[in-house]
PAZAPA-4460 file (N, C-alpha, C; in steps of 0.05 Angstrom, whole numbers, plus 32768, in hexadecimal, padded with zeros to 4 digits):
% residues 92
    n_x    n_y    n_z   ca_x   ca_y   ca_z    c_x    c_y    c_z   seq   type   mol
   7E52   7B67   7F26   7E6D   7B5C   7F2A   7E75   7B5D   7F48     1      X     A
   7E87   7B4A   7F55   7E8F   7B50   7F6D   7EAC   7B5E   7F6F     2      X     A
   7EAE   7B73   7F87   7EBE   7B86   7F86   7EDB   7B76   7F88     3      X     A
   7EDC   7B63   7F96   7EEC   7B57   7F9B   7EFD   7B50   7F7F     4      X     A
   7EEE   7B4B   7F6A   7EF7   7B4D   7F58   7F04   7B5E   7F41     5      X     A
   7EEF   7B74   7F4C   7F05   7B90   7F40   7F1A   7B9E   7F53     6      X     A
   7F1B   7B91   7F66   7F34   7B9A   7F6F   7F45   7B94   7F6B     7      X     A
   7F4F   7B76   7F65   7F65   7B67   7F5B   7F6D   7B71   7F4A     8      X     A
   7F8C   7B78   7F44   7F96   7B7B   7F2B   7F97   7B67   7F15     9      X     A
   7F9F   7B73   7EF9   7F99   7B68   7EE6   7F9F   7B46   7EE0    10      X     A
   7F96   7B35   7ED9   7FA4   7B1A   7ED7   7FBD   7B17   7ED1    11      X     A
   7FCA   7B10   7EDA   7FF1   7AFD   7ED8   7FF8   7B14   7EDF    12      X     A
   7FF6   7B29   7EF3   8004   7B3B   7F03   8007   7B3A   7F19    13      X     A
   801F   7B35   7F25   802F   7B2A   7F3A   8031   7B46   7F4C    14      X     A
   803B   7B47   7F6A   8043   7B5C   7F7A   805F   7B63   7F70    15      X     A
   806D   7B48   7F74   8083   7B54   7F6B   8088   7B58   7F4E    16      X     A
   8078   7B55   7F38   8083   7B5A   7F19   807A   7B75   7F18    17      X     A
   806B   7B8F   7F23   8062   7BA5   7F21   8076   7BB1   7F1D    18      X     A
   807C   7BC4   7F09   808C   7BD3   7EF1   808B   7BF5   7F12    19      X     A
   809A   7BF6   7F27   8097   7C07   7F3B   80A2   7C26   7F30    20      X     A
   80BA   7C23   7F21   80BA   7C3E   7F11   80A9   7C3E   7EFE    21      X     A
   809F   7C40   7EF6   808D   7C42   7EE0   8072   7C49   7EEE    22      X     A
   806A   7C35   7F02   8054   7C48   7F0A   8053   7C60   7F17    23      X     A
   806C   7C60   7F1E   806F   7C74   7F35   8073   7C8E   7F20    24      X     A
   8077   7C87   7F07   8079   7CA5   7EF4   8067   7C9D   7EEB    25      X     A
   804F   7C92   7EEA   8032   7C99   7ED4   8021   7CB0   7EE9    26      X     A
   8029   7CA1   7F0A   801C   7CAA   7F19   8020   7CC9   7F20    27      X     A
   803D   7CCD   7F15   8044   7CF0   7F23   803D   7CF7   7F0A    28      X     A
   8045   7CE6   7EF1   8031   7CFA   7EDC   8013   7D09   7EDE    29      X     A
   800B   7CEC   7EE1   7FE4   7CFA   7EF0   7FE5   7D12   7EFC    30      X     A
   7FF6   7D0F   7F17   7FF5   7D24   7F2E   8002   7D3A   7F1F    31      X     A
   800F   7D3E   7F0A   801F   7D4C   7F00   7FFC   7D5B   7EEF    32      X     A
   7FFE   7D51   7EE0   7FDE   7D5B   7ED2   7FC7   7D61   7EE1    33      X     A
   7FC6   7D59   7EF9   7FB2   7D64   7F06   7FB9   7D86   7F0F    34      X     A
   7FCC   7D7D   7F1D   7FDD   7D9E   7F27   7FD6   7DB5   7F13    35      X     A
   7FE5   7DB0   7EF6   7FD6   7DB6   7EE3   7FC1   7DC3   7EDB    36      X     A
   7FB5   7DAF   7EDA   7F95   7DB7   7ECA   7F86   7DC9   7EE7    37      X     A
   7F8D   7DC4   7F05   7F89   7DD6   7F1A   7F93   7DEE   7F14    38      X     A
   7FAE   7DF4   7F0F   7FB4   7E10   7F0A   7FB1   7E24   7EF2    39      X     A
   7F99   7E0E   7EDD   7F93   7E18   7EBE   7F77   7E1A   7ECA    40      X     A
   7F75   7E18   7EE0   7F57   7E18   7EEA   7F3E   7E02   7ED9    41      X     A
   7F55   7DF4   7ECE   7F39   7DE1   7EC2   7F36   7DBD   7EDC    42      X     A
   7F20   7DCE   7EEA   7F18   7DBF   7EFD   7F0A   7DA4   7EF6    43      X     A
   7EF6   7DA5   7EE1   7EEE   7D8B   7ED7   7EFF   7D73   7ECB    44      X     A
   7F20   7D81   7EC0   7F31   7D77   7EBC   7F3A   7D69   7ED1    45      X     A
   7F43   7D74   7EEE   7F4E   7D6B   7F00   7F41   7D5F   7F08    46      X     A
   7F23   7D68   7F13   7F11   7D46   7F17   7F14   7D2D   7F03    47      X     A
   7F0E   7D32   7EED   7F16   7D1B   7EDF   7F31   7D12   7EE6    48      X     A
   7F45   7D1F   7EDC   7F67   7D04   7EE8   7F66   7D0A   7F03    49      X     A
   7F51   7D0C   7F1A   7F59   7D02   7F34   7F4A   7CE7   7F2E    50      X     A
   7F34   7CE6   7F24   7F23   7CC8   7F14   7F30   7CB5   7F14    51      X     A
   7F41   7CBF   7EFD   7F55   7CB0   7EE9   7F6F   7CA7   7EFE    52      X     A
   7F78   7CB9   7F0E   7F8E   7CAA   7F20   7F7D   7C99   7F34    53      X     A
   7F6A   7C99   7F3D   7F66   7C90   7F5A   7F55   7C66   7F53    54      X     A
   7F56   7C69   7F36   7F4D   7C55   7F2C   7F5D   7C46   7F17    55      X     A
   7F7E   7C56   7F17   7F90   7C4A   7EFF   7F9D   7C34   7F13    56      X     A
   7F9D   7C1B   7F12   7FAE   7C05   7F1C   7FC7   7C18   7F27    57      X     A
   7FDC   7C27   7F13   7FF4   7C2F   7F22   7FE9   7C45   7F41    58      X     A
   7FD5   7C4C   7F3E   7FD0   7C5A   7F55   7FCA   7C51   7F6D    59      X     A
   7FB6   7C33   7F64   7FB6   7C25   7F7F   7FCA   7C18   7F86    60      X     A
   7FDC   7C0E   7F71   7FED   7BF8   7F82   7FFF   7C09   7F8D    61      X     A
   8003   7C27   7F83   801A   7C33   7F9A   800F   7C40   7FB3    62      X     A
   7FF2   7C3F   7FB9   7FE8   7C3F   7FCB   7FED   7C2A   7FE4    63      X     A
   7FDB   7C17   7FD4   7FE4   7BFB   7FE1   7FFF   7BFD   7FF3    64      X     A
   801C   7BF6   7FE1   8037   7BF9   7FE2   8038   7C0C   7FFB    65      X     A
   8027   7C26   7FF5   8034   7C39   8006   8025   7C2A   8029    66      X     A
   8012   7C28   802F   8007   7C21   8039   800D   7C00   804E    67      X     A
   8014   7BEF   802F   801E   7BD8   803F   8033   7BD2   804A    68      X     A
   804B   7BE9   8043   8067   7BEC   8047   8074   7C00   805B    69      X     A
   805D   7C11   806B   8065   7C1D   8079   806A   7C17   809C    70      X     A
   806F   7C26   80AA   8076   7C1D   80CA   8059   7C11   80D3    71      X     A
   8045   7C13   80CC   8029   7C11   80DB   801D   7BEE   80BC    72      X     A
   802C   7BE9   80B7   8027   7BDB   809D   801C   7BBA   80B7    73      X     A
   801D   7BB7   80CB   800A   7B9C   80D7   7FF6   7BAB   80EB    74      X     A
   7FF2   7BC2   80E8   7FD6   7BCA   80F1   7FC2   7BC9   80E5    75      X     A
   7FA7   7BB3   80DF   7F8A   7BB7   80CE   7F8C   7BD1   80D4    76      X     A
   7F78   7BD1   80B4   7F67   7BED   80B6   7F51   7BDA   80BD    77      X     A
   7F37   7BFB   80B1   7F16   7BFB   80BF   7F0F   7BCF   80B8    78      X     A
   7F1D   7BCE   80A1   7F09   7BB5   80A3   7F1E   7B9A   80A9    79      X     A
   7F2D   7B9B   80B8   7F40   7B8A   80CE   7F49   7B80   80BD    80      X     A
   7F5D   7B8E   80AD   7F63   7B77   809C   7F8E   7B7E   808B    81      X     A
   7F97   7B6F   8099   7FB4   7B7B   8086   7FBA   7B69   8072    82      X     A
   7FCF   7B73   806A   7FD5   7B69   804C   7FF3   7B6F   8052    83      X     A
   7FF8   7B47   8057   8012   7B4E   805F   8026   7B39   803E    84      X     A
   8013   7B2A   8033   801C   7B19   801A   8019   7B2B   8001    85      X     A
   802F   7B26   7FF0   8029   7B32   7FCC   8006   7B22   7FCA    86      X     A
   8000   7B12   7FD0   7FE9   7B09   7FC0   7FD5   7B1C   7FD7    87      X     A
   7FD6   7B22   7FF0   7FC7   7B31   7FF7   7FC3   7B4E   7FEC    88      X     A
   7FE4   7B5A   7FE1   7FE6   7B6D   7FDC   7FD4   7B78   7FC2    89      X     A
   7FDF   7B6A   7FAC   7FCB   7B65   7F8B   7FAE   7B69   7F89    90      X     A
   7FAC   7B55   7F9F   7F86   7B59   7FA4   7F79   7B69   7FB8    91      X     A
   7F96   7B7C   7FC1   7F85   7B95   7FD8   7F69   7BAE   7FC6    92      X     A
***
């Protein structure tokens, strides 16, 4: 498969239709369960939901978000490239 393709979010999902509370509490849930299962010392747990967040759609697109929306948001990164459109954003 090409990556390009798994990076895009799911079909008929828009930048702007993304549900932003909602990810933003699945996402502190994760981090909430990781903390967790770190201080129950179950480490194979926390590897797994660091897995599970760093590959759940809500984790990248508030990455993305955080990233495309900040003061440094028209500087490329390593591969020269910004994402200044929703349709650039979806398929970061």
């Amino acid at each position: 498969m090409n990556a390009a393709i798994l990076a895009c979010a799911p079909s008929g999902t828009s930048w702007d239709g993304i549900n932003w509370a909602g990810a933003q509490r699945r996402v502190r849930g994760l981090q909430a369960r990781i903390v967790k299962a770190v201080q129950d010392g179950g480490h194979n747990k926390a590897k797994a939901l660091q897995w599970l967040l760093t590959h759940s759609f809500s984790g990248k697109a508030l990455a993305v978000k955080r990233v495309s929306e900040n003061k440094g948001k028209n500087t490329p990164g390593v591969d020269k490239v910004t994402w200044n459109t929703p349709g650039a954003k979806i398929c970061a």
